[in-house]
C-alpha positions as CSV (number, residue, x, y, z in Angstrom):
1,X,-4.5,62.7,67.2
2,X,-2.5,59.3,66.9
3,X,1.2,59.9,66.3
4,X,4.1,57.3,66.1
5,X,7.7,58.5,65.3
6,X,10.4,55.7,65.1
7,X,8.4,53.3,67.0
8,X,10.6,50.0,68.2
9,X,9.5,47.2,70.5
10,X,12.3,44.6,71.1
11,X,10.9,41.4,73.2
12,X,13.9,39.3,75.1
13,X,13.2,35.6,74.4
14,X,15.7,34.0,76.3
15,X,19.2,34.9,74.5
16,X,17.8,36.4,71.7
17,X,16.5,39.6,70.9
18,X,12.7,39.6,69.0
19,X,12.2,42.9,67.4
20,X,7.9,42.7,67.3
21,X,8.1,46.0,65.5
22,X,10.8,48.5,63.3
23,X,10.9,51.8,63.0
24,X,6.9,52.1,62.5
25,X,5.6,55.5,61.8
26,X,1.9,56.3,61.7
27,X,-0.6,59.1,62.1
28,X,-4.3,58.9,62.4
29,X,-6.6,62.0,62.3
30,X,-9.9,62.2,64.4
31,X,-12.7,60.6,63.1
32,X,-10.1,57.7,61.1
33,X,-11.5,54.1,60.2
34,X,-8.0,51.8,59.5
35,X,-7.8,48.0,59.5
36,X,-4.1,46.9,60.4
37,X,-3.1,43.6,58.2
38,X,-1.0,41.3,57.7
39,X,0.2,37.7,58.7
40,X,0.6,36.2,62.4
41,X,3.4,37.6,64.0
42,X,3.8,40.5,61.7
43,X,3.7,42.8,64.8
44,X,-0.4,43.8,64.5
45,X,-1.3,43.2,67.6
46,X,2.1,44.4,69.3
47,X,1.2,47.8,67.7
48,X,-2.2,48.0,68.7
49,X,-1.5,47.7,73.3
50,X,1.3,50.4,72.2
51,X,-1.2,52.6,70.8
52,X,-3.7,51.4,73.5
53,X,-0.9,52.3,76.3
54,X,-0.9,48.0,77.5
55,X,2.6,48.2,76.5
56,X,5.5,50.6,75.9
57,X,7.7,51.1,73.1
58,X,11.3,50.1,73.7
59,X,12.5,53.0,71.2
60,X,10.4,56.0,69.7
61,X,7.8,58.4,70.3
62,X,4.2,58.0,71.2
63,X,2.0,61.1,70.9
64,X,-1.8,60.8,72.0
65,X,-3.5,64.4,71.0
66,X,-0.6,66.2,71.1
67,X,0.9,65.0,74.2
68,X,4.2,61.8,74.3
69,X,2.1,59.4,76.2
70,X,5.5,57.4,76.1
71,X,6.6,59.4,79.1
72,X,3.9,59.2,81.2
73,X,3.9,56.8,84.6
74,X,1.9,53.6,84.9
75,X,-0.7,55.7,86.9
76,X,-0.8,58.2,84.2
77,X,-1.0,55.9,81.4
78,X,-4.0,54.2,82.8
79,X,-5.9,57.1,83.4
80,X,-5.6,58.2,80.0
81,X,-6.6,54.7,78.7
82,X,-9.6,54.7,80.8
83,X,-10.8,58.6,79.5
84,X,-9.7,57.9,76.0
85,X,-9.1,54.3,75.0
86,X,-11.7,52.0,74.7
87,X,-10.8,48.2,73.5
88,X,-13.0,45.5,71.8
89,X,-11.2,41.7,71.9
90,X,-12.2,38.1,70.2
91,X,-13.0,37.0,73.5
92,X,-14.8,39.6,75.1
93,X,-13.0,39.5,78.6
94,X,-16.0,40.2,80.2
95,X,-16.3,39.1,83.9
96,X,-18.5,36.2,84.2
97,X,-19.8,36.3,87.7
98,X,-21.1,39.5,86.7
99,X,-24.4,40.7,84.6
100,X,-23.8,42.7,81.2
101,X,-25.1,45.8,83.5
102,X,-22.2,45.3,85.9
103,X,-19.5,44.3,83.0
104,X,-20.1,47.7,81.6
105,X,-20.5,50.0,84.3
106,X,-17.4,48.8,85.9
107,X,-15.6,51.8,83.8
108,X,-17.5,54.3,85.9
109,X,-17.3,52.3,89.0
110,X,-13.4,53.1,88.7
111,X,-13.8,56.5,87.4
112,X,-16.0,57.2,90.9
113,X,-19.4,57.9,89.1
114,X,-22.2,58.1,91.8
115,X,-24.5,54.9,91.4
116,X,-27.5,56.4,90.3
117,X,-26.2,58.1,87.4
118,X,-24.1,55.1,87.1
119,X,-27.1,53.1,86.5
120,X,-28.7,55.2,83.9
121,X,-25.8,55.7,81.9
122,X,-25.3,51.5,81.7
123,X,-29.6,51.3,81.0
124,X,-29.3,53.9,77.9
125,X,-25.7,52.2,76.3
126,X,-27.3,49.0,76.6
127,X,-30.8,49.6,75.2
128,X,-29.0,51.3,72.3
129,X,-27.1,48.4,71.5
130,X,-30.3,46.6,71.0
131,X,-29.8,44.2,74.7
132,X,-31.6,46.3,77.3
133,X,-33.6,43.4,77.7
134,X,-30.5,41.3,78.5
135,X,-29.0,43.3,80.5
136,X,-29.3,41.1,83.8
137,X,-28.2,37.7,82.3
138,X,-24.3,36.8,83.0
139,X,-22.2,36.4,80.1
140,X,-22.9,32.5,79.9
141,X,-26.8,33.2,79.5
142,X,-25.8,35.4,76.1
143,X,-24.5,34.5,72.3
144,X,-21.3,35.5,71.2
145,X,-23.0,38.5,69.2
146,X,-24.9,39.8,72.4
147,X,-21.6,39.4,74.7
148,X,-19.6,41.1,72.0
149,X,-22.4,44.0,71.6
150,X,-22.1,44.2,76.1
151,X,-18.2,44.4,75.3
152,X,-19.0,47.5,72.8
153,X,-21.0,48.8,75.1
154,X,-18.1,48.7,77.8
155,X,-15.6,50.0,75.4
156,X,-17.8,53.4,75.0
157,X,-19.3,54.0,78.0
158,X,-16.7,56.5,79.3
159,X,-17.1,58.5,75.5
160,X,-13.7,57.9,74.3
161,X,-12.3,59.3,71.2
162,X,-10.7,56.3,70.0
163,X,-11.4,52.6,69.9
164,X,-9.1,49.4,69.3
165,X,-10.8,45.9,67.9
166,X,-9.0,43.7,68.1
167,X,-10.4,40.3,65.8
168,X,-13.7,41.8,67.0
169,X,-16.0,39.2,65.1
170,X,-13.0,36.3,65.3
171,X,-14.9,34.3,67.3
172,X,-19.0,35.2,66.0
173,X,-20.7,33.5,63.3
174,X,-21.0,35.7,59.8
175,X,-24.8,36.9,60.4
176,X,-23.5,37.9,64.1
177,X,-20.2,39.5,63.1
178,X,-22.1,41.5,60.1
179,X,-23.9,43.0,63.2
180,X,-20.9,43.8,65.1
181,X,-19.0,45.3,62.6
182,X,-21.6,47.8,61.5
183,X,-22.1,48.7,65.2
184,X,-18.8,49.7,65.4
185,X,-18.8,51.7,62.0
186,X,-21.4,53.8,63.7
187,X,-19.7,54.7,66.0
188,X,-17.1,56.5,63.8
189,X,-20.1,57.8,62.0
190,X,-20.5,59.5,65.2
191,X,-16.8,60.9,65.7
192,X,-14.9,58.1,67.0
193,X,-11.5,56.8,65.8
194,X,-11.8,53.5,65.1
195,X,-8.5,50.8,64.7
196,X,-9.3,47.4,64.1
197,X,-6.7,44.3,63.6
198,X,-7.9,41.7,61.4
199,X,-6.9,38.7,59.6
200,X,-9.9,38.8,57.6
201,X,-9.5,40.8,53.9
202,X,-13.1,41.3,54.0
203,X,-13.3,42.9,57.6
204,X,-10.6,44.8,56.5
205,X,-11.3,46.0,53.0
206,X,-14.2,47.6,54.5
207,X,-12.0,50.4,56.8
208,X,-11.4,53.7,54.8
209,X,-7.7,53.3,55.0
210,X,-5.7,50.2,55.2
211,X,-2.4,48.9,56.9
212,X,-0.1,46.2,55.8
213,X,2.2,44.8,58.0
214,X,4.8,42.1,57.8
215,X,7.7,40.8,60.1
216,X,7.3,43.9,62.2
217,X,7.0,46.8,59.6
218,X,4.4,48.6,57.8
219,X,4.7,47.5,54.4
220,X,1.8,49.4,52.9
221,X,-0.8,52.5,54.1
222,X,-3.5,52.8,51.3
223,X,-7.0,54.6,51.4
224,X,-10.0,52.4,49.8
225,X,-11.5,54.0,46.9
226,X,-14.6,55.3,46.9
């Protein structure tokens, strides 16, 4: 599903040359649950917008279900992010002038859904995260577990096969994060790929396989013993 041959990524910081990531190689099959680890600046976060198509490799090959994604336009590359990609951050980046309704059917605004089915799709996501009854407060009116829960609900509401967290319960409390995380784990119960980037051993211990990374290689790919 997710192949990486030879993947570089070279930053330009002012006369020098930062190479974020080396040669990385990885595959992930459908229905995969890996953490990415490893210390900041080790390149974690660089590999996840690669494999998310926010950024582009400066060397290597990117295949998304077959196809090099690597060569694809911006236009094209944003499409298939919006059908296939869906992304859970830290911070949310959810838009604060607007309800947790209209946060999360802004995918299908942009994918030209008609309202009305628009509207039932956004209801159903929401009362299965457990906030239907939030779902006209802003973002300001809602806890960090309910805004992060409105960011899941974002990330899935165009079915994609694969989503990337990012820190996803960085910045929740432990009851609220506990939440989160198994939220997310059932969604690869239910076919989804699921990436996340942690710094936190215990978040990450709990993904099927796990990824070590350090000064812009992958050190270590092991699977977590049942």
């Amino acid at each position: 599903m997710i192949q990486l041959d030879h993947i570089e990524r070279v930053f330009q910081v002012g006369d020098q040359k930062v190479h974020a990531l080396h040669d990385v190689g990885l595959k992930v099959e459908r229905g995969e649950y890996l953490s990415i680890m490893g210390p900041s600046g080790s390149g974690k976060s660089t590999l996840l917008n690669i494999i998310g198509l926010l950024d582009r490799p400066s060397d290597g090959q990117y295949f998304l279900d077959d196809k090099d994604v690597s060569l694809l336009t911006e236009k094209e590359q944003a499409k298939t992010r919006r059908e296939k990609i869906g992304f859970v951050f830290q911070f949310f980046h959810l838009v604060p002038r607007l309800t947790a309704a209209e946060n999360v059917e802004l995918p299908l605004v942009l994918a030209g859904m008609m309202p009305g089915e628009r509207k039932q799709k956004v209801s159903e996501v929401l009362q299965a995260m457990g906030i239907g009854d939030r779902m006209h407060h802003r973002p300001e009116q809602l806890s960090g577990g309910q805004r992060q829960r409105v960011a899941i609900a974002r990330a899935t509401i165009m079915q994609p096969t694969v989503i990337l967290a990012d820190e996803p319960t960085g910045n929740l409390d432990r009851a609220s994060g506990k939440e989160v995380v198994e939220i997310l784990e059932r969604l690869v119960d239910n076919g989804l790929t699921l990436v996340v980037v942690t710094h936190d051993p215990e978040l990450g211990q709990r993904a099927k396989r796990q990824i070590k990374m350090v000064d812009g290689s992958i050190v270590s790919d092991t699977l977590r013993s049942v």
